[in-house]
C-alpha positions in Angstrom: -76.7 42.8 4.8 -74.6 44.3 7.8 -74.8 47.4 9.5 -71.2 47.5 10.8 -69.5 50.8 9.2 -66.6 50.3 6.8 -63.1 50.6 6.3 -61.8 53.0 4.3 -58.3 52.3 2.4 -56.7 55.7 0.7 -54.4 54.7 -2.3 -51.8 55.6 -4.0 -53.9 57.2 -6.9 -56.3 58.8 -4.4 -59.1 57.1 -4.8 -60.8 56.3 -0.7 -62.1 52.6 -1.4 -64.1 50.9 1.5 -64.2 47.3 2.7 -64.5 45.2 5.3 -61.4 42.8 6.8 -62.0 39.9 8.6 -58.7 38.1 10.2 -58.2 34.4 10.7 -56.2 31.7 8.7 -54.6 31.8 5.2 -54.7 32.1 2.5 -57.5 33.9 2.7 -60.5 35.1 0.5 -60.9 38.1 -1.4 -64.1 38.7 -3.0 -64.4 40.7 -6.4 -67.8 42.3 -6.8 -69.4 42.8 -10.5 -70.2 45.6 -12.5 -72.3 48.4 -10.4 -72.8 46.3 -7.2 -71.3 46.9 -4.1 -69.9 44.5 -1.0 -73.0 44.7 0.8 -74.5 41.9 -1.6 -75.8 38.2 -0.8 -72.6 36.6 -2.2 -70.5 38.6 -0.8 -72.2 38.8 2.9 -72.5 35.3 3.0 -68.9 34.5 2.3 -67.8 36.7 5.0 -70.0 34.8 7.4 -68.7 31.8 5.8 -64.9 32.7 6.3 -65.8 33.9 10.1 -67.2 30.7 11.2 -64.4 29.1 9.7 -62.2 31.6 11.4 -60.2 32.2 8.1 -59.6 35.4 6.5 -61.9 37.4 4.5 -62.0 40.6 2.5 -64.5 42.5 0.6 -64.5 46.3 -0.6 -65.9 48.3 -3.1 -64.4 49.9 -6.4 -64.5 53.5 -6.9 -67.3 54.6 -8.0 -69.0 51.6 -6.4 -71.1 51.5 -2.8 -69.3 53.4 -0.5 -66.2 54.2 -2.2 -64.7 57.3 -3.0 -65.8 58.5 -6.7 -68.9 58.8 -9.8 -69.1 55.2 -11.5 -69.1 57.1 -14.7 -65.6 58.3 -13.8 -64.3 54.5 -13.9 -62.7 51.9 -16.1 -61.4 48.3 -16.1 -58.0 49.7 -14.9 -59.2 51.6 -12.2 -61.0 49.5 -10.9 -58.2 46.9 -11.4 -56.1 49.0 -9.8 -58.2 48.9 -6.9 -58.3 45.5 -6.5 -54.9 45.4 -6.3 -54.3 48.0 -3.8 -56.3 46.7 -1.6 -55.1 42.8 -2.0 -51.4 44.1 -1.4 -52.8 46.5 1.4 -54.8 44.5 3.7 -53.7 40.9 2.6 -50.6 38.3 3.4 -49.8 36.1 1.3 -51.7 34.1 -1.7 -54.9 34.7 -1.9 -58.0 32.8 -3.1 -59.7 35.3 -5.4 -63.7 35.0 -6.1 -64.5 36.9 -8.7 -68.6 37.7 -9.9 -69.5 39.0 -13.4 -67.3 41.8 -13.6 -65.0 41.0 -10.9 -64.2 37.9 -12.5 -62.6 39.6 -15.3 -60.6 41.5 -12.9 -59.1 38.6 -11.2 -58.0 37.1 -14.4 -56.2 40.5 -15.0 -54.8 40.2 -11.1 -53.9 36.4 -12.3 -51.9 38.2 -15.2 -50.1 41.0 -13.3 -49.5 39.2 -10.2 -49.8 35.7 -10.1 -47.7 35.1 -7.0 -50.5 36.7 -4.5 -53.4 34.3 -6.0 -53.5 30.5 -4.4 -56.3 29.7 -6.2 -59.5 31.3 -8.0 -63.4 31.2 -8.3 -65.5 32.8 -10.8 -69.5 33.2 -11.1 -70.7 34.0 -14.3 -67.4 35.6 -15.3 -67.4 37.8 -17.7 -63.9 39.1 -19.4 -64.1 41.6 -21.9 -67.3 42.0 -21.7 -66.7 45.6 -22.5 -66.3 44.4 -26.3 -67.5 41.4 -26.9 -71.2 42.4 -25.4 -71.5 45.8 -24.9 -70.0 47.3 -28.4 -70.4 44.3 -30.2 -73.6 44.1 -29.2 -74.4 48.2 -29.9 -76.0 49.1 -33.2 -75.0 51.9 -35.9 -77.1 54.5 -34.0 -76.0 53.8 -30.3 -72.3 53.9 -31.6 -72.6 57.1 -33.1 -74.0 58.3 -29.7 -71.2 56.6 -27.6 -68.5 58.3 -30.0 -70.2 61.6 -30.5 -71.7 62.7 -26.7 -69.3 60.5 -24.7 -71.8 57.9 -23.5 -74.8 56.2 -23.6 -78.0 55.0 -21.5 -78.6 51.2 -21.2 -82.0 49.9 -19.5 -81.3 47.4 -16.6 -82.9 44.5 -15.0 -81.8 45.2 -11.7 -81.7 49.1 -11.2 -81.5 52.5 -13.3 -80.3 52.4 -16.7 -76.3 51.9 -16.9 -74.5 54.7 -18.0 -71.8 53.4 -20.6 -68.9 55.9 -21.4 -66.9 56.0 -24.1 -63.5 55.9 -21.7 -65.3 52.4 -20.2 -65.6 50.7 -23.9 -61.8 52.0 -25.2 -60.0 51.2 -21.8 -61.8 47.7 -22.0 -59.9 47.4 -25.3 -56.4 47.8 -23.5 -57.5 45.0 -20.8 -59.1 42.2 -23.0 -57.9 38.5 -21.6 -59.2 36.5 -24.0 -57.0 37.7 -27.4 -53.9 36.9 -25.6 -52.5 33.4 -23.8 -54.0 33.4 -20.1 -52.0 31.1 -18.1 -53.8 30.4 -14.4 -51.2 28.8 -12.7 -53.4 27.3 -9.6 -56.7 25.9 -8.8 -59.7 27.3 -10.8 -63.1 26.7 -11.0 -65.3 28.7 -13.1 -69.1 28.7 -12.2 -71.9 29.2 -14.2 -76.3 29.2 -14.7 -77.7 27.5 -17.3 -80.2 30.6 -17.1 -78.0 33.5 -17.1 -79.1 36.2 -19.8 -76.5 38.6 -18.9 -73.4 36.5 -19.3 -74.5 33.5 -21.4 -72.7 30.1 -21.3 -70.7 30.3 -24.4 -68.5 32.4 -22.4 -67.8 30.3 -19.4 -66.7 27.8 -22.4 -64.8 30.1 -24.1 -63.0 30.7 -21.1 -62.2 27.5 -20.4 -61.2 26.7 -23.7 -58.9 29.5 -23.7 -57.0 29.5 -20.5 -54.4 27.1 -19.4 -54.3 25.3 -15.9 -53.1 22.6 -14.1 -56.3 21.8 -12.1 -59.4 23.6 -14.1 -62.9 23.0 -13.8 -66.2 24.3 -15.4 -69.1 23.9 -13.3 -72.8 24.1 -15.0 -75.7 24.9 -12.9 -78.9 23.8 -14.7 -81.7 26.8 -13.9 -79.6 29.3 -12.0 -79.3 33.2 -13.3 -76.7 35.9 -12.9 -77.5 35.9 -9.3 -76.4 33.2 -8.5 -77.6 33.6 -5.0 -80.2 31.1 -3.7 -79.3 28.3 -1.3 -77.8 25.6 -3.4 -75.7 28.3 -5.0 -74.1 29.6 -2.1 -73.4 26.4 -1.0 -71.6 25.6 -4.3 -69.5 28.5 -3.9 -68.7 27.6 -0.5 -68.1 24.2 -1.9 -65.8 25.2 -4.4 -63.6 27.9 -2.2 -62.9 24.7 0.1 -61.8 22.6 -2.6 -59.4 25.0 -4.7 -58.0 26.1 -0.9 -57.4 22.7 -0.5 -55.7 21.6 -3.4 -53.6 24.9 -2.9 -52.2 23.9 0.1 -51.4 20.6 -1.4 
């Protein structure tokens, strides 16, 4: 965690998103938080101590409706939060960039890989999870939790790691107008996906699904026996550290 206050980045839509900018070399790192957390978490923390003692660049934020931002969460959707992403990567960054991308946040680099492909040297997912918004949530809903969605607007869901989520009906049908894996998703530069063996929140079959579906010319999945949706203890971090080096260096090839 860090004490130091945050930025604050007023776009174009007028949403107030914060984050925290660290200079150094490029390309730098921008790191994509998941679904409800905030930059002030281990991955993203450690990353930005990582890129500092490096003395390479480093970027984290928050979406609306996230941490600091500006905004209610139940206000949101996969293109606002998008959106964000990519005000602040065109705002605060030069150049490609090496996006790492958590749960949620991976499925919003691989809609950044889609719109702009030319700002991204390279990308790193943990425990990605595109569409998750259909294939998990609503797919996963029954008959009775539907009708609730549809009829009051949203719907309560217990959590493992805080209050119930709140699930909105805007969340589920704008996930429907961002899905990546019904279309061809070309990733034109160094990706590695990461993934726990343990994860009960975003299962392996869709790390392998991704990889089955996307196209690359240097693409890895990377299986790690035991580890959850965390993904945060030691040997973790230090594969994620691991794996930023490599797909840097193979993008500066």
């Amino acid at each position: 965690m860090t004490d130091a206050q945050p930025s604050y980045l007023e776009t174009k839509s007028g949403r107030r998103i914060a984050y925290h900018r660290s200079p150094g070399a490029e390309p730098g790192t921008v790191f994509l938080g998941g679904f409800m957390s905030d930059m002030q978490g281990t991955k993203a923390v450690h990353l930005e101590a990582q890129a500092r003692a490096e003395s390479r660049a480093f970027l984290r934020f928050d979406y609306s409706g996230h941490g600091a931002s500006s905004g209610a969460f139940t206000d949101g959707c996969i293109s606002d939060w998008a959106a964000d992403a990519i005000a602040v990567i065109k705002a605060l960054t030069q150049g490609p960039q090496i996006l790492v991308g958590s749960s949620m946040g991976g499925w919003i680099a691989l809609l950044i890989a889609r719109m702009m492909p030319g700002r991204i040297a390279g990308l790193v997912t943990i425990a990605a999870a595109p569409d998750f918004t259909e294939d998990s949530m609503w797919a996963g809903f029954d008959e009775a939790q539907r009708a609730e969605l549809l009829d009051a607007g949203q719907i309560a869901l217990p959590s493992d790691y805080d209050a119930p989520y709140t699930i909105t009906r805007n969340l589920i049908e704008d996930g429907r107008k961002n899905l990546v894996l019904t279309k061809p998703l070309n990733l034109p530069f160094p990706v590695r996906f990461l993934q726990g063996t343990a994860d009960k929140d975003v299962i392996t079959s869709v790390s392998l699904s991704l990889l089955e579906h996307a196209s690359s010319p240097d693409m890895r999945l990377i299986l790690v026996d035991g580890a959850d949706h965390r993904f945060s203890d030691a040997g973790c971090l230090s594969l994620i550290d691991d794996s930023i080096t490599e797909v840097r260096a193979r993008a500066m090839r």
